[in-house]
N, C-alpha and C positions, 0 to 999 in steps of 0.2 A: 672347784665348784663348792665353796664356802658357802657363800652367800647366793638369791637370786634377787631382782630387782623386783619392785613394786610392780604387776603388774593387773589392769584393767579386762577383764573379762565378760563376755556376755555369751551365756549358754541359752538357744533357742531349743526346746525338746521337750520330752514325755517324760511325765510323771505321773506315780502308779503307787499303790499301795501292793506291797509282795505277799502272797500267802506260797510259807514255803515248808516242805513234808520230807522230813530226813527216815531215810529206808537203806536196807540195808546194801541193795541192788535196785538198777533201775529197772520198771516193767517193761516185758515187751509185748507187742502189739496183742493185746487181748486177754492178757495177765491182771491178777489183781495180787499188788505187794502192800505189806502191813508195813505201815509206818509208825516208827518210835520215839518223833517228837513233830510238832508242829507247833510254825513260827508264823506271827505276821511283822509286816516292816515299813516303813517308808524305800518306794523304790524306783525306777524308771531310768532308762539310759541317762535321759540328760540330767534329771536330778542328782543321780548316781556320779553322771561325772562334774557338774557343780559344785556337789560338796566336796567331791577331790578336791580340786584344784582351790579351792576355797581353804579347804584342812593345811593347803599345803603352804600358804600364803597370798592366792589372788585376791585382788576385790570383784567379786562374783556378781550378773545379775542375771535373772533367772527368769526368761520368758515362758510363759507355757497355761497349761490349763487345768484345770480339776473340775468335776462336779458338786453340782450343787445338794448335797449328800452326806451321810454322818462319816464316809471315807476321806472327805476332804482334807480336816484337817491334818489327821494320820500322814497323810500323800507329804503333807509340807510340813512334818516335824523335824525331818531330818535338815532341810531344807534353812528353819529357823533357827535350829541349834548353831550350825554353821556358819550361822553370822550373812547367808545371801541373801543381796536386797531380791524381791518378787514383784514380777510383773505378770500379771495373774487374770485370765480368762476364768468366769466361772458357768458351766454351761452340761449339763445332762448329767452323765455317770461319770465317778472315778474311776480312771483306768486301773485295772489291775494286772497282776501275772501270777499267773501259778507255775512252783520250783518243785520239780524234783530232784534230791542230791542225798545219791549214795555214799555207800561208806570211801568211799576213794578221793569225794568231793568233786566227781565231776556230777552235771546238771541236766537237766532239761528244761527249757520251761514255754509256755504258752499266755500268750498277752491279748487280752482284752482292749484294745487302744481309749474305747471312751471319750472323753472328752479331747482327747491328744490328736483324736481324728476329727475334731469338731473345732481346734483351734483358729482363729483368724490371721495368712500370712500380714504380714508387717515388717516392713524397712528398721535395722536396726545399721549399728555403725561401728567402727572399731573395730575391736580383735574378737571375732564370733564363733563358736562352734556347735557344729549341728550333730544330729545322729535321723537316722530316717524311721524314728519310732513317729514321726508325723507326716502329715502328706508332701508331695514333692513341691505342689507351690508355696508352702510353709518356707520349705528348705532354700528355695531359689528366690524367696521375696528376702530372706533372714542373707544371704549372700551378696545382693543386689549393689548392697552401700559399704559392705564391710572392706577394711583394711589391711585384713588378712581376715581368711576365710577356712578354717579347719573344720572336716566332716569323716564322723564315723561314721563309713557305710554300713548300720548295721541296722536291722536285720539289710540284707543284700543286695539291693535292684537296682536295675541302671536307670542314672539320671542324666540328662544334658549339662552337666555341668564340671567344670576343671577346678577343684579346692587348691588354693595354697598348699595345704597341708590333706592327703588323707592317710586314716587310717582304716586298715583293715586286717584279720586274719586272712590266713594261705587260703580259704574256699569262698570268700568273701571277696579276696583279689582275682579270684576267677571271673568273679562279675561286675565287680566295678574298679579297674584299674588304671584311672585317669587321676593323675596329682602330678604337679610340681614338684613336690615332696611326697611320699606316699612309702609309709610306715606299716610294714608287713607283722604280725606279731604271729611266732609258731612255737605257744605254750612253754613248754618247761623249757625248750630249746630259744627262748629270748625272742629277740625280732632284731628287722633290719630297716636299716631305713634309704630308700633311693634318690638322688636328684638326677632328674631327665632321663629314667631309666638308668642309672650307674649309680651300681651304692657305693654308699660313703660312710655308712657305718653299720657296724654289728653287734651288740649286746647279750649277754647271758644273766638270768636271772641268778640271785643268791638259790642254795640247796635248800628246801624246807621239807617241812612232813604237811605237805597238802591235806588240809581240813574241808573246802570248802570254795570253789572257784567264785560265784557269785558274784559280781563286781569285780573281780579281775582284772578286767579289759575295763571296764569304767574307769578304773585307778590308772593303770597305764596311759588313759584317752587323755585322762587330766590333766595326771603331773607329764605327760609330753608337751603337749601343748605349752602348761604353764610355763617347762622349763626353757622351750625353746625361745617362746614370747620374751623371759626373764635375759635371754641373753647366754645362755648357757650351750656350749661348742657343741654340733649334733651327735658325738661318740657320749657325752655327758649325759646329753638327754637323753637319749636312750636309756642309759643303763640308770639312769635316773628314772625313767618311766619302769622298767622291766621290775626294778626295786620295790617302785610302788605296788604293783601289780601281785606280787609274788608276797610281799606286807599281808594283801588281803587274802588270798588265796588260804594266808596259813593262820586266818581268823574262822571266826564264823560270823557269817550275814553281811551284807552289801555297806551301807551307807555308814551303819555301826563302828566298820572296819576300817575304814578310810585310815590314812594313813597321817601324821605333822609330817613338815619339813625334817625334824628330828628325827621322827623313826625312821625316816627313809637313809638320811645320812649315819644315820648309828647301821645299818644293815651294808651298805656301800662299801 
């Protein structure tokens, strides 16, 4: 796995601008913890995982929405850097999410959807990937035409629909476990990946001193997808995706962290 092939991409999802408050422990319900730095970012699942798979080599395009508001252009700097073309609703507020992340780098966070719940479903074609930070007929119109159909069930809920590819973590495949393929990811422990219910393969991430999970799962969402789409054997992509994954984790911040083709392969 030298090389992957050019591939064509179009990421339908939510974008969000992140305001994110690093402490030292996370609060619990009705605590108040001091926080020792705070960050804002370009962020949103699918923006998150656009510019993966974009960083990593796709040609990326980028359906989705922002508001009409001084957060807009923030939402799509990560987005521009990156090089994704944008197909772009502009309509209410920017979505946002607020992160909490302790000293251990695990998170919490809560999402405002904004404009991402206000997007118009639309027929798209090709190799498409969704996440369900939008509504479900978003998800099932962005499906309809495509050519292969990859969806992070994330956040969680069931949908009438069978993805070519999904992914999800271990509480995630609790509630939506219908895929073709369908890509279990169980944090430091790698992920696996099944067809028709029989896996076929298994991955471990590289050893790191975890900073910062934040985009994690976005990097893994991407470079799988990319890799797999690229032509690359599914033991590869896995551990190709777990690589990415594990890249961000031992960064800090989401779309910042994203990974090249390079760093991934120097980590491998």
């Amino acid at each position: 796995m030298s090389s992957l092939r050019p591939v064509d991409l179009t990421v339908v999802g939510s974008i969000n601008v992140d305001f994110m408050l690093r402490m030292p422990q996370l609060p619990r319900p009705g605590e108040t913890v001091t926080a020792h730095q705070f960050e804002r970012s370009p962020g949103g699942k699918g923006a998150n995982q656009a510019v993966a798979a974009a960083r990593l080599g796709a040609n990326v395009t980028m359906v989705g929405a922002v508001g009409e508001d001084a957060l807009a252009e923030e939402a799509l700097s990560g987005l521009n850097a990156a090089g994704v073309t944008l197909e772009l609703e502009r309509t209410g507020q920017t979505g946002v999410a607020l992160i909490f992340v302790d000293a251990g780098g695990e998170n919490e966070i809560a999402v405002f959807p904004g404009a991402n719940g206000e997007i118009t479903p639309r027929e798209v074609s090709g190799f498409v990937l969704c996440q369900l930070e939008v509504p479900d007929e978003v998800v099932l119109a962005a499906a309809e035409k495509a050519t292969f159909f990859a969806l992070n069930a994330a956040p969680a809920r069931v949908l009438d629909i069978e993805p070519d590819l999904l992914i999800v973590n271990e509480l995630e495949h609790e509630v939506f476990a219908r895929g073709k393929l369908v890509a279990v990811t169980q944090g430091a422990r790698g992920a696996v990946l099944y067809k028709d219910g029989e896996e076929i393969a298994r991955a471990e991430p590289p050893l790191i001193d975890p900073r910062d999970a934040t985009g994690a799962g976005d990097a893994f969402t991407g470079a799988l997808v990319y890799s797999l789409l690229a032509g690359a054997p599914p033991e590869n992509a896995l551990r190709f995706a777990c690589t990415a994954g594990a890249w961000v984790a031992a960064q800090v911040g989401a779309q910042a962290s994203m990974p090249t083709i390079d760093d991934v392969f120097m980590w491998m």
